[in-house]
C-alpha positions in Angstrom: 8.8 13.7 13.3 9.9 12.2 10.1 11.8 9.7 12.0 8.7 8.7 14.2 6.9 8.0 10.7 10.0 6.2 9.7 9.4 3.9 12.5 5.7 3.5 12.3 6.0 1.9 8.5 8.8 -0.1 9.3 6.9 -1.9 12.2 3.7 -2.0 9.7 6.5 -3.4 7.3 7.9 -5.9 9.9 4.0 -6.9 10.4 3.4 -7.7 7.4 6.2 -9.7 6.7 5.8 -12.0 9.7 2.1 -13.0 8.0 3.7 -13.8 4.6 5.7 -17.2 4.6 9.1 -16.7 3.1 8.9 -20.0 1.3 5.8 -18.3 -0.6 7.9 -15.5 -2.2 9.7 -15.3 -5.6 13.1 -13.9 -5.7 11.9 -11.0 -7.1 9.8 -10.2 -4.5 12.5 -10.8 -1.5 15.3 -8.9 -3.4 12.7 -5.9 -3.5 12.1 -6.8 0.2 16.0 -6.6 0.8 16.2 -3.6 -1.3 13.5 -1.9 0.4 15.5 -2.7 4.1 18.5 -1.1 2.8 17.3 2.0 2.1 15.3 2.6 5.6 18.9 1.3 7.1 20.6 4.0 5.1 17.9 6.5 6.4 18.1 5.6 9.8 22.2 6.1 9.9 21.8 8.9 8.1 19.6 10.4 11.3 21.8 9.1 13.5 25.4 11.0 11.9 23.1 13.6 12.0 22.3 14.4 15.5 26.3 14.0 15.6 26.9 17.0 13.9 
């Protein structure tokens, strides 16, 4: 379930993003962007190692 909500803010996330120009945003704001990606990446591998085990 916790991965279906996963999923459900990242598509809200990828939403949003398409309506905001990149060419608008500071630095700041992509490398919290970036920042944000890498830790629902790490999440998601960390689901999938788990339904390895």
């Amino acid at each position: 379930m916790a991965h279906e909500e996963r999923n459900k803010m990242l598509n809200t996330t990828d939403a949003k993003l398409d309506n905001t120009t990149e060419d608008n945003k500071s630095t700041l704001e992509l490398l919290a962007d970036a920042n944000h990606q890498i830790e629902e990446l790490k999440l998601q591998i960390a689901w999938l190692e788990r339904s390895y085990e």
